[in-house]
C-alpha atoms as one frame of an Amber mdcrd trajectory, in Angstrom:
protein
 -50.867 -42.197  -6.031 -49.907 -43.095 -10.056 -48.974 -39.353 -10.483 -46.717
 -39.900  -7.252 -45.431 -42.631  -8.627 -44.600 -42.036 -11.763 -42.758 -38.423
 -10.669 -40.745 -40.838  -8.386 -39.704 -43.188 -11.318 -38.996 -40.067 -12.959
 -36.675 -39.170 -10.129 -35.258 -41.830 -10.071 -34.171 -42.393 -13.686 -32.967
 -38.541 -13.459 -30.555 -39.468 -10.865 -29.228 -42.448 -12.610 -28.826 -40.084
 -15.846 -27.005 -37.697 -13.610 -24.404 -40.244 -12.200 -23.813 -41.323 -16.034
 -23.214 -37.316 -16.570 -25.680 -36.704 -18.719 -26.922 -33.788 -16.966 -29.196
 -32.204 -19.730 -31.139 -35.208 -19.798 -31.172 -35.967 -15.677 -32.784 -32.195
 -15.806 -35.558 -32.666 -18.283 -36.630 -35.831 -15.836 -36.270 -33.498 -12.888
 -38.143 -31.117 -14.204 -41.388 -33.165 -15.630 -40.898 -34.683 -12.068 -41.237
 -31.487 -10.239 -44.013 -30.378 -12.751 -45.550 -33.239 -11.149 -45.275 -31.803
  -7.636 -42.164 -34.478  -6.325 -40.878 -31.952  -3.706 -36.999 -33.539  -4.064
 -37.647 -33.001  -7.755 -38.281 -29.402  -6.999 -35.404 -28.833  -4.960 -33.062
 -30.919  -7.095 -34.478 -28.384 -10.199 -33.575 -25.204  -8.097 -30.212 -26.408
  -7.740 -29.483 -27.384 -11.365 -30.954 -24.013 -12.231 -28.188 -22.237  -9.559
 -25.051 -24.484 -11.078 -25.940 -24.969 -14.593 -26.244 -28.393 -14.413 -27.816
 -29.438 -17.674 -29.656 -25.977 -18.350 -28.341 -22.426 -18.256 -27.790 -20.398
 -15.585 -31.094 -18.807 -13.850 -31.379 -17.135 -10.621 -34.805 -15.986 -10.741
 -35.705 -19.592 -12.129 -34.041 -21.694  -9.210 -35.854 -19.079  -6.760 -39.120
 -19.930  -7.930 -38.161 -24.133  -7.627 -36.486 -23.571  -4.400 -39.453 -21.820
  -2.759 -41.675 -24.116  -4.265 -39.959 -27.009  -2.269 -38.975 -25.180   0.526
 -42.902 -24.040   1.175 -43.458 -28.062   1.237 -40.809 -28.350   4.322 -37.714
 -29.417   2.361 -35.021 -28.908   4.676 -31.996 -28.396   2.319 -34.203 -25.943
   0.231 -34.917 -23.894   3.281 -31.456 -23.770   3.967 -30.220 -23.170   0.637
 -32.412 -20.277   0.116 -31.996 -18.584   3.323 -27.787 -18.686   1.944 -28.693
 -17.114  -1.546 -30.804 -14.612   0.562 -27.942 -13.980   2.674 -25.224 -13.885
  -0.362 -27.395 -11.413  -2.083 -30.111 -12.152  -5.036 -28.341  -9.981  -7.172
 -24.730 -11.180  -6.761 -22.636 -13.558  -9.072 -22.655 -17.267  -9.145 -23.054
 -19.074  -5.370 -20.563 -22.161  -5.035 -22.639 -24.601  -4.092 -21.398 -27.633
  -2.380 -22.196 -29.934  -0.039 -23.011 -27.343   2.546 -24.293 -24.240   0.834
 -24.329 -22.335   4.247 -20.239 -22.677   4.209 -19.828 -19.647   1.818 -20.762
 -17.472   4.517 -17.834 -18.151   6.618 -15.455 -17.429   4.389 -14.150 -14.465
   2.850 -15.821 -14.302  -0.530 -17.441 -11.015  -1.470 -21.062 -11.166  -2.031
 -24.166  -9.329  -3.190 -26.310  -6.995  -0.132 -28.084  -9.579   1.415 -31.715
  -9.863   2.395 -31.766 -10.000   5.873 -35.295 -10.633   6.688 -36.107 -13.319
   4.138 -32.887 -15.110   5.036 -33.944 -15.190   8.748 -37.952 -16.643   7.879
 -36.250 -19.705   6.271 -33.200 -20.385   8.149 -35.834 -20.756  11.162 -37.653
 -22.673   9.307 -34.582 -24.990   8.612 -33.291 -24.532  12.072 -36.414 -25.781
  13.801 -36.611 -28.762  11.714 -33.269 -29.718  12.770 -30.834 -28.919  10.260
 -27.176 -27.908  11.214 -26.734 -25.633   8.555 -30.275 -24.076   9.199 -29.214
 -23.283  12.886 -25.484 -21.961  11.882 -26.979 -19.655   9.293 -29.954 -18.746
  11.838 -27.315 -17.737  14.446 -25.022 -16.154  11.546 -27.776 -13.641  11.108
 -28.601 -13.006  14.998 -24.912 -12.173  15.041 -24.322 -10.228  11.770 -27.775
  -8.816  10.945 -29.388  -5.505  11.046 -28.798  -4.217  14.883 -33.058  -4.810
  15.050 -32.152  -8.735  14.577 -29.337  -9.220  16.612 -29.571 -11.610  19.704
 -26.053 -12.341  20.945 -27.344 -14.877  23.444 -29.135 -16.765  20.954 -26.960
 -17.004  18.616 -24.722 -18.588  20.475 -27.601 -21.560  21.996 -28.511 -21.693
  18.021 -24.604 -22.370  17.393 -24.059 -24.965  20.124 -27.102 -26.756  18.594
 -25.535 -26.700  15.378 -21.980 -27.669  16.442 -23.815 -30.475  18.046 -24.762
 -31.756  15.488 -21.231 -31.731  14.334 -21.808 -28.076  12.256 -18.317 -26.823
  11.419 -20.017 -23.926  10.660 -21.571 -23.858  14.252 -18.459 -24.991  16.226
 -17.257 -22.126  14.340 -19.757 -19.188  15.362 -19.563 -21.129  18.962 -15.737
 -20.567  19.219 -15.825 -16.518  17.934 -18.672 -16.272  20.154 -16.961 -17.627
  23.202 -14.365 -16.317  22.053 -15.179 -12.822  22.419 -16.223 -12.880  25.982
 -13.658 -14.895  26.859 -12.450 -13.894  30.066 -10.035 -16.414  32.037  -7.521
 -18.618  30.000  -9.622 -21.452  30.440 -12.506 -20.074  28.763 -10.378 -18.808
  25.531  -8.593 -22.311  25.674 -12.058 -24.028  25.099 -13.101 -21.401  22.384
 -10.026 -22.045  20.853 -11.052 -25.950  20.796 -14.305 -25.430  18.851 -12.511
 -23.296  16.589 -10.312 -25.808  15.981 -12.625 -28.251  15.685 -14.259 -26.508
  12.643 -10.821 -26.429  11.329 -10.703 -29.932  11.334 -14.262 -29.667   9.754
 -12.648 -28.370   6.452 -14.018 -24.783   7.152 -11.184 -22.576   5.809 -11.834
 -19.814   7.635 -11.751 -21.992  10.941  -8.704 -23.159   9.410  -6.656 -20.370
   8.540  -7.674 -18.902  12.187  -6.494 -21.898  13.474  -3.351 -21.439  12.004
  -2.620 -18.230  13.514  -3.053 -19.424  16.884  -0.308 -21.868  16.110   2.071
 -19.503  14.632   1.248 -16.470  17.448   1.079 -19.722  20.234  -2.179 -17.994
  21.239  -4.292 -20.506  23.078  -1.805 -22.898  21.685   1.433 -24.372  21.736
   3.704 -22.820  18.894   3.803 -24.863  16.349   5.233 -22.946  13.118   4.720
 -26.521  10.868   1.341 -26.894  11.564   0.594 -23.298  11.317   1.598 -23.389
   7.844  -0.177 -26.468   6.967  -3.186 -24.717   8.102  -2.340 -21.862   6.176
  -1.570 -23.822   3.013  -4.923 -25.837   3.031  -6.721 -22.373   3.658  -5.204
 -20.875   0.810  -5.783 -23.877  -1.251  -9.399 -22.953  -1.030  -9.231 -19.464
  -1.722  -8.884 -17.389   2.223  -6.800 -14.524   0.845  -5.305 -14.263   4.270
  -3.967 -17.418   4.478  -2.537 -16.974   1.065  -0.716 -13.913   2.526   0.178
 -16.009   5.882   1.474 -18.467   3.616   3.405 -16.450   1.622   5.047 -14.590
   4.232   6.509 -17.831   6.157   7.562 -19.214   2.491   9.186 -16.051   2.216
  11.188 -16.126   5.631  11.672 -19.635   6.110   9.431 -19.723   8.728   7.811
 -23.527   9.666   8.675 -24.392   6.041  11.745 -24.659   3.640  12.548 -21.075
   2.261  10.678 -20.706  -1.176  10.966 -16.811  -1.917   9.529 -17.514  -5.398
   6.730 -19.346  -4.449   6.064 -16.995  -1.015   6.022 -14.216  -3.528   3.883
 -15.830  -5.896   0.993 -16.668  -2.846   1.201 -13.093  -1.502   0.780 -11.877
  -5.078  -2.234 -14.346  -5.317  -3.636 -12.492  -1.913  -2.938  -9.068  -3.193
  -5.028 -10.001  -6.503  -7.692 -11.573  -4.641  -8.013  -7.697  -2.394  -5.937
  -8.484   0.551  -4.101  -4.973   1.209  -1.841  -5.828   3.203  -0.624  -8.382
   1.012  -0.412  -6.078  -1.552   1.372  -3.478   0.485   3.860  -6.594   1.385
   4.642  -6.675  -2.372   5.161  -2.895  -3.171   7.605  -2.807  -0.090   9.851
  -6.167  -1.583   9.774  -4.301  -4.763  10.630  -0.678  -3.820  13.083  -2.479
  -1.390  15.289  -5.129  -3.669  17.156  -7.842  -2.683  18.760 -10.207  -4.971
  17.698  -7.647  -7.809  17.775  -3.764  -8.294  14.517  -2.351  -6.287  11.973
  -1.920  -9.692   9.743   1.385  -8.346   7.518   0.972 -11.134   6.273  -2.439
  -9.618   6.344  -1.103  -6.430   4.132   1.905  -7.537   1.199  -0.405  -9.368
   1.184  -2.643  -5.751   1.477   0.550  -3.588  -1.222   1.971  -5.610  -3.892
  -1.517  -5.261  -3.111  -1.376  -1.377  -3.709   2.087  -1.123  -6.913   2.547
  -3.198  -8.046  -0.321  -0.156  -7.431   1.983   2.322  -3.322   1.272   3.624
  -2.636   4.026   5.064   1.610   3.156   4.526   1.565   2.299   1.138  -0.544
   5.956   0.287   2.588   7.293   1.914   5.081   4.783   0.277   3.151   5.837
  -2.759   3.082   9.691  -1.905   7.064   9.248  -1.565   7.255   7.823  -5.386
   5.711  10.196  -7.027   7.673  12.860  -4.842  10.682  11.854  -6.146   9.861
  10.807  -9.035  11.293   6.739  -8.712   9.354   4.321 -10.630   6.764   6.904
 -11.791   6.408  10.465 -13.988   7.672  12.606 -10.448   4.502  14.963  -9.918
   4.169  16.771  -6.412   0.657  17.680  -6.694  -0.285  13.530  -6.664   2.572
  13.036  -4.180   0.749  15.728  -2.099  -2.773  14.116  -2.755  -1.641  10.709
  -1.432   0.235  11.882   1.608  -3.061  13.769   2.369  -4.978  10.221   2.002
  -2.378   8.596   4.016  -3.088  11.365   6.792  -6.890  10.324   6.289  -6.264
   6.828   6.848  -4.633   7.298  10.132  -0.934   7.559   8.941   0.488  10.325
  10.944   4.277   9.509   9.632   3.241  11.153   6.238   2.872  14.482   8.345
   6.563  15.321   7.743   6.627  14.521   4.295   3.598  16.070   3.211   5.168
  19.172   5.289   8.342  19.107   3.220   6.222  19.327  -0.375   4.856  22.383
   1.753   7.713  23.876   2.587   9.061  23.214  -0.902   6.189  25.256  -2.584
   4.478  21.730  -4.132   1.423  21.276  -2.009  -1.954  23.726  -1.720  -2.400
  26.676   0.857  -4.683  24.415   3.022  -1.883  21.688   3.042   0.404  24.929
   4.238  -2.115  25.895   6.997  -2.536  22.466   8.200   1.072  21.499   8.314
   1.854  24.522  10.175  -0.720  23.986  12.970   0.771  20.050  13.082   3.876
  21.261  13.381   2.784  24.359  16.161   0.782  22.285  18.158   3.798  19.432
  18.660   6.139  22.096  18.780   4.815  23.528  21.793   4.647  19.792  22.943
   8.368  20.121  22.849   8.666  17.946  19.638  11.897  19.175  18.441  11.410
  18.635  14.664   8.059  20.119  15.046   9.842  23.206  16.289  12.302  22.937
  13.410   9.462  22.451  10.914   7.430  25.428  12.762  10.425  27.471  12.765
  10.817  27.057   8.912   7.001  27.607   8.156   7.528  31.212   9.868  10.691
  32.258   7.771   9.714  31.061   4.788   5.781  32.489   5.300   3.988  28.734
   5.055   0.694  29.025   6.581   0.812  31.855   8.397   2.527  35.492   8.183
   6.330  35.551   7.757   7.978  36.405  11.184  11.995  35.635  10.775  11.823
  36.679  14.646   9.700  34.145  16.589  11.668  31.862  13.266  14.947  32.364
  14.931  13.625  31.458  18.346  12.424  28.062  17.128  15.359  27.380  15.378
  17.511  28.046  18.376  15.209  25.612  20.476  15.362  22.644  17.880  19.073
  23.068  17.309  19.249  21.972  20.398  18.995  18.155  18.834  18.368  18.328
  15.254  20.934  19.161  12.465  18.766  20.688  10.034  18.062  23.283  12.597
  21.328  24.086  12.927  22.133  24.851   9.648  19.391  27.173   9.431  19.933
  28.945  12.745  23.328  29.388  11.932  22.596  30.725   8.925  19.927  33.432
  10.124  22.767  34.354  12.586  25.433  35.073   9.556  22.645  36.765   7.802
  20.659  38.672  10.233  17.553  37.466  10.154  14.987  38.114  12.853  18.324
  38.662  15.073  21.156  40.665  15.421  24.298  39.954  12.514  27.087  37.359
  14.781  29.040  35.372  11.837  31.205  34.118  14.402  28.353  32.325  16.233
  26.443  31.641  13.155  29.470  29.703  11.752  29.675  27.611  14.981  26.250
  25.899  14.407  26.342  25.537  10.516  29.942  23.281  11.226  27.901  21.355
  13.935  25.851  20.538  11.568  28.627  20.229   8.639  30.307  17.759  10.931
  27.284  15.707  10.705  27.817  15.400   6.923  24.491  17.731   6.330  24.564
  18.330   2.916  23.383  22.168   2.790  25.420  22.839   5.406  28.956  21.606
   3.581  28.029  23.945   0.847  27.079  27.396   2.893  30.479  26.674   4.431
  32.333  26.357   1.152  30.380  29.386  -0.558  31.465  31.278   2.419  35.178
  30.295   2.122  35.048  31.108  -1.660  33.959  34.318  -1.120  35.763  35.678
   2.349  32.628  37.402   3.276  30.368  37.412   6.400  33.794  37.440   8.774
  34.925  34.201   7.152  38.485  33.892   5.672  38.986  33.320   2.221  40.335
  29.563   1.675  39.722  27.784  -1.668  41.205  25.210  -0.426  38.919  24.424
   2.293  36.475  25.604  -0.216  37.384  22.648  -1.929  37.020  20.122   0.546
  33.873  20.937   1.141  32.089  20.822  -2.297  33.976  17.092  -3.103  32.441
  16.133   0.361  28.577  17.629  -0.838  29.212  16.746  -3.933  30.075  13.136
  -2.800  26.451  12.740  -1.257  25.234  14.367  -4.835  24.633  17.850  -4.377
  24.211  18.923  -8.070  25.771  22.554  -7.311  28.834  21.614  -5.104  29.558
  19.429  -8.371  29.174  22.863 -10.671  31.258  24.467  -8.226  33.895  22.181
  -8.571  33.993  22.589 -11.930  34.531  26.381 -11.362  37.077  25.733  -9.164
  38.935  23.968 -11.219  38.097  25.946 -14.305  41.020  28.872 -13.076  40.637
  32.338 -11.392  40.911  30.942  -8.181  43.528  29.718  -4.977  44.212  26.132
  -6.402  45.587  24.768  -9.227  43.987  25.170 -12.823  42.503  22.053 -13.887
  40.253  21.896 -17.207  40.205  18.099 -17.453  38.491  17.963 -13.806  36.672
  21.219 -14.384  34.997  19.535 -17.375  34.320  16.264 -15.373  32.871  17.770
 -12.818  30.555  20.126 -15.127  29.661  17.296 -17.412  28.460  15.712 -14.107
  25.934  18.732 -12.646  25.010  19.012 -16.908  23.621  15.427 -16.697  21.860
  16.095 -13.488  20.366  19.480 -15.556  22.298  22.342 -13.649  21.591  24.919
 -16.364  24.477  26.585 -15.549  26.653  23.412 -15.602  25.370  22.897 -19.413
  26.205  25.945 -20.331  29.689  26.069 -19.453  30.034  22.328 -20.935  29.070
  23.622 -23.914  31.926  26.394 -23.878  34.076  24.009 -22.851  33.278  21.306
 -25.863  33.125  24.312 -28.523  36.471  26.294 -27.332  38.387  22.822 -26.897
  39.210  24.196 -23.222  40.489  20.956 -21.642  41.147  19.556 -25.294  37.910
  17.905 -26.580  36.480  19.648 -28.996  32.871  18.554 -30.013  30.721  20.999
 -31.426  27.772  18.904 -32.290  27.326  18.448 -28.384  28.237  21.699 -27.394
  25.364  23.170 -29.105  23.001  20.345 -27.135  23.910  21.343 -24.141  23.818
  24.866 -24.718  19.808  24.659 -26.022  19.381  22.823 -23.196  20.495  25.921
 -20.875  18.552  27.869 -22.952  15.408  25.885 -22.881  15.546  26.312 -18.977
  15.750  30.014 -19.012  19.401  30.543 -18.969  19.260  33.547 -21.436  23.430
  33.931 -21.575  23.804  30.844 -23.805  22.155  31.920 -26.062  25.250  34.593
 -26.994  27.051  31.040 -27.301  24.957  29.438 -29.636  24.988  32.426 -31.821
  28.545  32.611 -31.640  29.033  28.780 -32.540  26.400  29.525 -35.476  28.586
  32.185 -37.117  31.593  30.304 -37.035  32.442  29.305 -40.827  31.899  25.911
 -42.191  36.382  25.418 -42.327  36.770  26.624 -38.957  34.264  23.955 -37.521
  35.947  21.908 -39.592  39.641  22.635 -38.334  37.887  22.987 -34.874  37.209
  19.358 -35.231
């Protein structure tokens, strides 16, 4: 009875020494005290051990205390070790407040949990009446190993624990009645014990809570109170809310418009591993608004929410590094994320992974696959499957070149797409997999010029230019055409231009514009372009003269492959030091 004593006079003092905050010195009373065998003392030990209080950091330590106490029927040990049990021996630091068994309805990540021993003492803490014990006990029933699940139970052990006024138990109650809800009733009063958790603090409950008030599911809409819901949620760390929140900031929605702040919470969710939030991000980004789009932003938050498994942003991020915006452009990687986006379930990155197919960028299996996508719809009557099917056969993608079953897709999918008509048209005026008819071939490549399709413009032009294939030779219809394609920044319809206007041809000789136009297919690295800039700058042809730059722009031909200018640079090399001078 003295040894009781004094370990309670111990306790005690501890506690006093505690509420001064001097922790290190409350914990060397608790511990002579539970040295002593005071079961509180024990407990109170195991905790202090778990949250540093007054000694370092020791899970293996606050085990040991913990089981000590809770193999003497304390309650709040039982329940607190059946949570670390749950969370995971082996993960990082538990937050332990209040209610310890609270963690495990939120969204924090935790360590692989120990079914088995969780279950012995939640029971244990369960049948002695605790709250927490019987949310936790009916947690696991739910959520364990298939061998431990007992839906019916659960649910009795969460009624008991909402009861006794559990927010974690009027939780598990709700989701469980919940999800055999049947009648509107019987959602309407799972909807009230979720609510009722909300209003027990439990941010999960609350940031549920808040969606029924912004959807009006079981609830009145009520945008406001949805976002106060949302913003206390977040507030403790629900990544969803903080994306829920963000969202309505963002819009204006139940709130004053805050696009700073909105962007700042979603960020906050993205961080904390919420894809979608993060997908939300890379889409503002790659999108703009009061600012440029920045792609490179775009591509980091892309690149989190796809690495989660977003089956969009793998194609958002597929499309980046396809064309090269906000990242090094690399079709292999653009290939390898459209693949992953197909993985994930995103069947709109069939088409573009197709396209790096068709453009020679993506592997022989992408090639085989694409084509039977595109075979299989097209005999589905999907008319850009048939144009995409039609192309794999005349170019050879995937299967054997056959420019005559080519020509009969073509012909069905020009029926309602443009790009189908161009290339129809153009088999017709070549000959391909059909007999030769210009005239008919010329009808369907100015459908689709009408349109304003690009490729199209320019066959036409190129045909006018040269007054073959039946066509009549117009330059200045010619002409029209390449400023319309080169307009929408076709790179050759601007070289063309520049020939054009260059002389030798049915329109007016023009160097100035001839130069423009070159100088603007040279900066978009049309080899051909640079080299006849350069002749331009060395020769003085539309009277600038600039010999320095001619010679860049002629290496630059040269360096991609363009073998004539190198006749140029030789011939600028050899000139003598006065004439460059006079040139000058």
């Amino acid at each position: 009875m003295l040894k009781d004593w004094f370990a309670d006079r111990r306790l005690k003092q501890a506690e006093a020494l505690l509420a001064a905050d001097r922790k290190a010195d409350a914990f060397k009373l608790f511990a002579r005290a539970a040295a002593a065998g005071n079961v509180e003392a024990q407990f109170r030990v195991g905790r202090a051990y778990l949250s540093a209080e007054g000694v370092p950091p020791s899970r293996l330590d606050a085990v040991r205390w913990l089981t000590q106490a809770a193999e003497a029927n304390h309650v709040e040990a039982q329940t607190l070790l059946a949570t670390l049990y749950l969370h995971g021996l082996g993960s990082g630091s538990v937050e332990l407040g209040a209610n310890p068994a609270a963690g495990l309805f939120t969204s924090a990540e935790s360590g692989a949990p120990d079914y088995e021993r969780g279950l012995i003492w939640a029971r244990r803490a369960a049948d002695a009446g605790s709250a927490e014990g019987q949310a936790l006990l009916a947690f696991i029933l739910t959520s364990g190993p298939e061998e431990m699940r007992d839906l019916d139970q659960a649910e009795i052990w969460y009624r008991r624990a909402a009861d006794n006024n559990s927010p974690q138990g009027a939780f598990g109650l709700g989701l469980s009645l919940l999800r055999r809800a049947q009648t509107p009733e019987e959602r309407a009063t799972a909807n009230d014990w979720i609510e009722r958790a909300a209003d027990g603090k439990l941010p999960s409950a609350q940031y549920l809570t808040g969606l029924m008030y912004e959807t009006g599911s079981g609830r009145a809409q009520d945008m406001p109170r949805a976002v106060a819901l949302y913003r206390t949620a977040a507030d403790l760390g629900v990544r969803s809310a903080m994306a829920r929140l963000g969202l309505c900031l963002m819009e204006g929605r139940g709130c004053k418009k805050d696009t700073q702040t909105g962007e700042s919470w979603l960020r906050r969710a993205a961080l904390a591993g919420d894809r979608d939030a993060a997908a939300l991000v890379g889409e503002m980004y790659s999108r703009g608004g009061e600012l440029p789009p920045n792609y490179a932003e775009a591509a980091m938050w892309f690149t989190r929410a796809a690495e989660a498994g977003h089956a969009a942003s793998a194609r958002s991020l597929g499309l980046l590094f396809a064309s090269g915006a906000g990242v090094m452009r690399d079709p292999q990687e653009a290939a390898r994320w459209l693949r992953r986006s197909l993985e994930l379930g995103g069947q709109d990155a069939t088409i573009d992974l197709a396209k790096l197919v068709l453009e020679g960028a993506a592997s022989q299996e992408d090639g085989r696959q694409s084509r039977q996508w595109f075979e299989t719809a097209a005999g589905n009557g999907d008319l850009v499957a048939a144009f995409n099917f039609g192309i794999c056969l005349a170019q050879g993608v995937g299967i054997a070149r056959d420019d005559r079953r080519a020509a009969i897709w073509l012909r069905r999918a020009a029926e309602g797409v443009v790009n189908a008509q161009y290339w129809y048209g153009r088999m017709l005026i070549e000959g391909r997999g059909l007999e030769p008819d210009p005239e008919e071939g010329r009808r369907w490549v100015e459908r689709a010029a009408e349109t304003g399709m690009t490729d199209a413009l320019v066959l036409l032009a190129e045909l006018h230019v040269n007054g073959r294939s039946g066509f009549e030779r117009d330059h200045h219809r010619a002409l029209e055409l390449f400023e319309r394609a080169a307009g929408q920044g076709h790179v050759g319809a601007m070289f063309a231009l520049g020939a054009l206007h260059g002389g030798g041809h049915d329109i007016p000789t023009d160097t100035t514009t001839a130069q423009r136009w070159f100088r603007k297919a040279a900066e978009r690295n049309h080899p051909h372009a640079q080299m006849m800039l350069g002749r331009f700058l060395a020769r003085g042809v539309a009277g600038e003269t600039d010999q320095s730059a001619a010679r860049d722009w002629l290496r630059r031909a040269l360096a991609q492959g363009l073998s004539e200018a190198a006749g140029d640079l030789a011939a600028l090399d050899a000139t003598p030091p006065a004439g460059r001078a006079a040139a000058s």
